[in-house]
C-alpha positions as CSV (number, residue, x, y, z in Angstrom):
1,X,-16.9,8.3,-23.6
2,X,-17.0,11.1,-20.8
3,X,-16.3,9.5,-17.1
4,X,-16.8,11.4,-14.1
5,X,-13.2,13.0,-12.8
6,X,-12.7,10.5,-9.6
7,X,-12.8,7.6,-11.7
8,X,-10.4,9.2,-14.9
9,X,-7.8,9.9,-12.0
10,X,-8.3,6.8,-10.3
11,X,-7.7,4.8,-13.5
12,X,-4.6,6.6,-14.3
13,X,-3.3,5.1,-11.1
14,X,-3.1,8.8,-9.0
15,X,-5.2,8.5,-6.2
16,X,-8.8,6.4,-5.1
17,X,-11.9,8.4,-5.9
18,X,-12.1,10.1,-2.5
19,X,-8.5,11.2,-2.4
20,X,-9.5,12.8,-6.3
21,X,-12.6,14.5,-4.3
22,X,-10.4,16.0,-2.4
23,X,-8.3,17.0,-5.5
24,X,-11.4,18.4,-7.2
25,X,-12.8,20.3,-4.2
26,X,-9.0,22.3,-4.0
27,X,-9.0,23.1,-7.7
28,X,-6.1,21.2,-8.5
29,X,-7.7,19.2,-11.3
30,X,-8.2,21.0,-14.8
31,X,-10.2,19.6,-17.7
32,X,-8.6,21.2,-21.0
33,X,-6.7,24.1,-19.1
34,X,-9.7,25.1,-16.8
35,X,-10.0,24.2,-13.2
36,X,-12.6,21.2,-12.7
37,X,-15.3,21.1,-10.5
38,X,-17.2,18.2,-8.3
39,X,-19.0,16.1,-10.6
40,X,-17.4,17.0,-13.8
41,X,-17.1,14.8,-16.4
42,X,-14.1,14.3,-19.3
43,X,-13.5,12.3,-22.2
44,X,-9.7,11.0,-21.7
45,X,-9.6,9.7,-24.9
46,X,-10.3,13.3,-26.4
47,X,-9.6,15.4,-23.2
48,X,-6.6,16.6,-21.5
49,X,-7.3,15.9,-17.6
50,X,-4.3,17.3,-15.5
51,X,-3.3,17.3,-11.9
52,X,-1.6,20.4,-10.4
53,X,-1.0,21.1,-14.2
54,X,0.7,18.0,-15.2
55,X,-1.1,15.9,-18.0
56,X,-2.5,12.3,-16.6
57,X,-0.8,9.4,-17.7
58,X,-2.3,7.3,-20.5
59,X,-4.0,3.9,-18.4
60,X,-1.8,1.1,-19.8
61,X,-3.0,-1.4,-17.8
62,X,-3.4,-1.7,-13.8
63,X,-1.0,-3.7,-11.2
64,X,-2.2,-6.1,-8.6
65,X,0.2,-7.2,-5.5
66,X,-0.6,-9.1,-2.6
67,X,1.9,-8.5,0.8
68,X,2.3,-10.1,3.6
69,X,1.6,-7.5,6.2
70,X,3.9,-8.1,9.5
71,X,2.9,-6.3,12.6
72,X,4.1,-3.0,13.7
73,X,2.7,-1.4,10.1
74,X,0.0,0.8,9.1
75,X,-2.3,0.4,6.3
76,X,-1.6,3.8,5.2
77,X,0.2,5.3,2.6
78,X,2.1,8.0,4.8
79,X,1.3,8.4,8.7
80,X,1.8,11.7,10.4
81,X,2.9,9.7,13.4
82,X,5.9,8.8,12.1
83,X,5.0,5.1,12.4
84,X,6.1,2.9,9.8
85,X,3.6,2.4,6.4
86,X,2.8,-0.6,4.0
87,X,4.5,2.0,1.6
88,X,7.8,1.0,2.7
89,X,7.3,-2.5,2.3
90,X,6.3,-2.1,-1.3
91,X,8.2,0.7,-2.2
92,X,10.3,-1.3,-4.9
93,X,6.8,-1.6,-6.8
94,X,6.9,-0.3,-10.1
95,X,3.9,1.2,-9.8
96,X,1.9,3.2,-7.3
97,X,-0.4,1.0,-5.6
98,X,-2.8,1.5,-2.6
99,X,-3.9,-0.5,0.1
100,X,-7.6,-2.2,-0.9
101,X,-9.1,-2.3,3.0
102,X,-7.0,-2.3,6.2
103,X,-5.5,-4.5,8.3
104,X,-4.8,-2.9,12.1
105,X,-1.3,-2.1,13.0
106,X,-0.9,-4.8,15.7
107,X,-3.1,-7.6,12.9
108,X,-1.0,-9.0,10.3
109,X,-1.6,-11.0,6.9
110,X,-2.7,-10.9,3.8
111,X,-3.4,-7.5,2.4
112,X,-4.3,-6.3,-1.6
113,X,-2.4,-3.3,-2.8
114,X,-3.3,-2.3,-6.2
115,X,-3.8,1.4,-8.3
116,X,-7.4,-0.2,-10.1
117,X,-9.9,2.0,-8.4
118,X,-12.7,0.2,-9.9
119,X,-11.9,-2.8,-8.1
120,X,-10.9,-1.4,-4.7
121,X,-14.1,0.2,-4.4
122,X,-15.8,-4.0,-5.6
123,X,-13.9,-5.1,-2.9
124,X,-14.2,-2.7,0.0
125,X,-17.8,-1.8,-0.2
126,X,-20.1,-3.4,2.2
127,X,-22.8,-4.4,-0.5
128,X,-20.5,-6.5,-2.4
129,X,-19.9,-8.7,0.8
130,X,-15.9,-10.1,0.1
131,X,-15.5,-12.4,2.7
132,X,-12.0,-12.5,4.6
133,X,-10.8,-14.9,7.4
134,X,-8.5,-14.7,10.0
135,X,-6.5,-17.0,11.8
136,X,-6.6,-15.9,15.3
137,X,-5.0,-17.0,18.6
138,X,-6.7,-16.3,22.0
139,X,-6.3,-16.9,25.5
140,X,-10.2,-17.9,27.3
141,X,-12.7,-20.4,27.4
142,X,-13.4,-21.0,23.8
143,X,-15.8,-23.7,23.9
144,X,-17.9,-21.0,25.8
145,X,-17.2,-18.5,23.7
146,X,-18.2,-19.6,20.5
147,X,-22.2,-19.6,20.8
148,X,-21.5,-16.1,21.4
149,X,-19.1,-15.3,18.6
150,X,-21.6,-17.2,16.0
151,X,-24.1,-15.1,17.0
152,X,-25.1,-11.8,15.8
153,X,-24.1,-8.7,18.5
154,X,-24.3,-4.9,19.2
155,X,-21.2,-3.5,20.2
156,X,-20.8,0.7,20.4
157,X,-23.9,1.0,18.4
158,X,-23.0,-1.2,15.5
159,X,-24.2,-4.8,14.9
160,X,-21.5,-7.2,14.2
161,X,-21.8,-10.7,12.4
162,X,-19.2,-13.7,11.7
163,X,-20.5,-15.4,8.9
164,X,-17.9,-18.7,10.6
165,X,-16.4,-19.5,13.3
166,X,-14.6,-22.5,13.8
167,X,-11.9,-24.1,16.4
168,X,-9.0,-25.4,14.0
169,X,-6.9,-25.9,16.9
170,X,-5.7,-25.5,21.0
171,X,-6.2,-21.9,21.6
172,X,-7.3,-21.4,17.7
173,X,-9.9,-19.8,16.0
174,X,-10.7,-19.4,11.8
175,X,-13.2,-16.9,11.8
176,X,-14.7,-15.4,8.6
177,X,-16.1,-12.2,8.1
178,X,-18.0,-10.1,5.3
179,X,-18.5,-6.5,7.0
180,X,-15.2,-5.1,7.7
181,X,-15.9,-3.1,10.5
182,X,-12.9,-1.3,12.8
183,X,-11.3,-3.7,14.9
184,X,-14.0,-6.3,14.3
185,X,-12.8,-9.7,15.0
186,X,-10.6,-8.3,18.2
187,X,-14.1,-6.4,19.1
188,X,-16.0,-9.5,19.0
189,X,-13.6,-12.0,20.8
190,X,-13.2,-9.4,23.3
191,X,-16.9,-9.9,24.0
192,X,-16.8,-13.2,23.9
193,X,-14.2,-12.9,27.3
194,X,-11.2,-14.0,24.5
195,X,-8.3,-12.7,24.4
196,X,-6.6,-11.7,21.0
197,X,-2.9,-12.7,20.9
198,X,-2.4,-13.2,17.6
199,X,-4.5,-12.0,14.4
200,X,-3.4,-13.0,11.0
201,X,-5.5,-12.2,7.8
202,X,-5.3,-16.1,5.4
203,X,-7.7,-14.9,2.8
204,X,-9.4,-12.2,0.9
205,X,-12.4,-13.6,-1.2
206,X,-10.3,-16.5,-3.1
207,X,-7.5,-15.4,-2.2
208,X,-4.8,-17.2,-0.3
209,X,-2.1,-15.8,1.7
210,X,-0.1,-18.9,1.3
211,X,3.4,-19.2,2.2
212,X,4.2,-15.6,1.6
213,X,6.9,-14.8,4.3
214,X,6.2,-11.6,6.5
215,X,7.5,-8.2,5.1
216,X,7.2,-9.7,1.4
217,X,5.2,-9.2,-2.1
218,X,4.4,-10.5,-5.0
219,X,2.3,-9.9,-8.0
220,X,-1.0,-11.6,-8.5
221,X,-1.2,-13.9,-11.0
222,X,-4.1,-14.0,-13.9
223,X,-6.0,-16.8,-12.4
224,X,-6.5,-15.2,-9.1
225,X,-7.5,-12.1,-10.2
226,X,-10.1,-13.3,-12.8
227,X,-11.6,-14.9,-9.4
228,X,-11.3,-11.4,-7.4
229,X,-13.0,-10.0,-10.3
């Protein structure tokens, strides 16, 4: 069955569909010898798809990990900064995975890393709604701020939501969130006159950070990712 090229490259574990836009768009991508275009499509059971002239590899099956993000990392593959990556942290992986979202450099926590581009794209689009929650410790008045974080507010154009927000402790918040936006739970405390000291991602629909020590991986197992799916 033909498949559009972003999705055959993505399968094969390569890149996520926009990287393989960007592929596509620099000619690098050929669809039985001839250079591909944007919005080609290919069979890769009967065609031979390759990148910068080398064949794709046969899918034989995807791989899911879950690390525990410390601060002082950026959810990036490579960083022109020279800051350190989530790359490094996982670089004993056996396969190439990607980050699924972000998690700021200063936040830390769970975080997905996977090379199934169907299911980063499930998981990272706003219309499928994943919730995550954070564990988050502040400095402020938080029995006045949490009217204002439970309600809906405009900040720099955009309209931010917590779909809950919860003391679980002295200077502790849970707070769960479905949009994603940059920065958004520091954004919002901010606004509510908190201060973030602490930001730590617990879950990702259902699931669980656990006990996973800081700086660590490990695969997902089959029960959790028949829930992510």
């Amino acid at each position: 069955m033909e498949q559009r090229l972003q999705k055959i490259l993505s399968a094969a574990g390569i890149c996520s569909r926009r990287k393989a836009e960007e592929y596509l768009q620099a000619g690098r991508v050929t669809i039985n010898g001839v250079v591909a275009a944007l919005g080609d499509k290919a069979d890769p059971d009967r065609d031979e798809v390759a990148l910068d002239g080398r064949p794709l590899p046969r899918p034989t099956g995807h791989t899911y990990i879950v690390l525990h993000k410390p601060r002082g990392y950026v959810t990036t593959l490579s960083d022109e900064k020279g800051r350190r990556t989530v790359a490094q942290l996982v670089s004993d992986c056996p396969a190439r995975v990607w980050p699924v979202g972000r998690l700021d450099m200063d936040s830390e926590g769970l975080l997905l890393l996977t090379d199934d581009g169907e299911l980063t794209q499930a998981l990272t689009h706003p219309s499928h709604g994943v919730e995550k929650e954070y564990c988050v410790h502040v400095d402020g008045d938080i029995p006045a701020a949490l009217p204002i974080l439970s309600a809906p507010m405009e900040l720099d154009g955009e309209l931010l939501t917590a779909d809950r927000v919860e003391q679980t402790g002295p200077g502790r918040l849970s707070i769960v969130i479905h949009q994603g936006k940059n920065r958004q739970v520091r954004r919002m405390c901010a606004e509510a006159g908190l201060t973030v000291k602490r930001l730590i991602r617990v879950r990702e629909g259902a699931l669980l950070l656990g006990n996973l020590k800081a700086g660590t991986w490990r695969f997902l197992k089959k029960e959790e990712l028949d829930l992510l799916k």
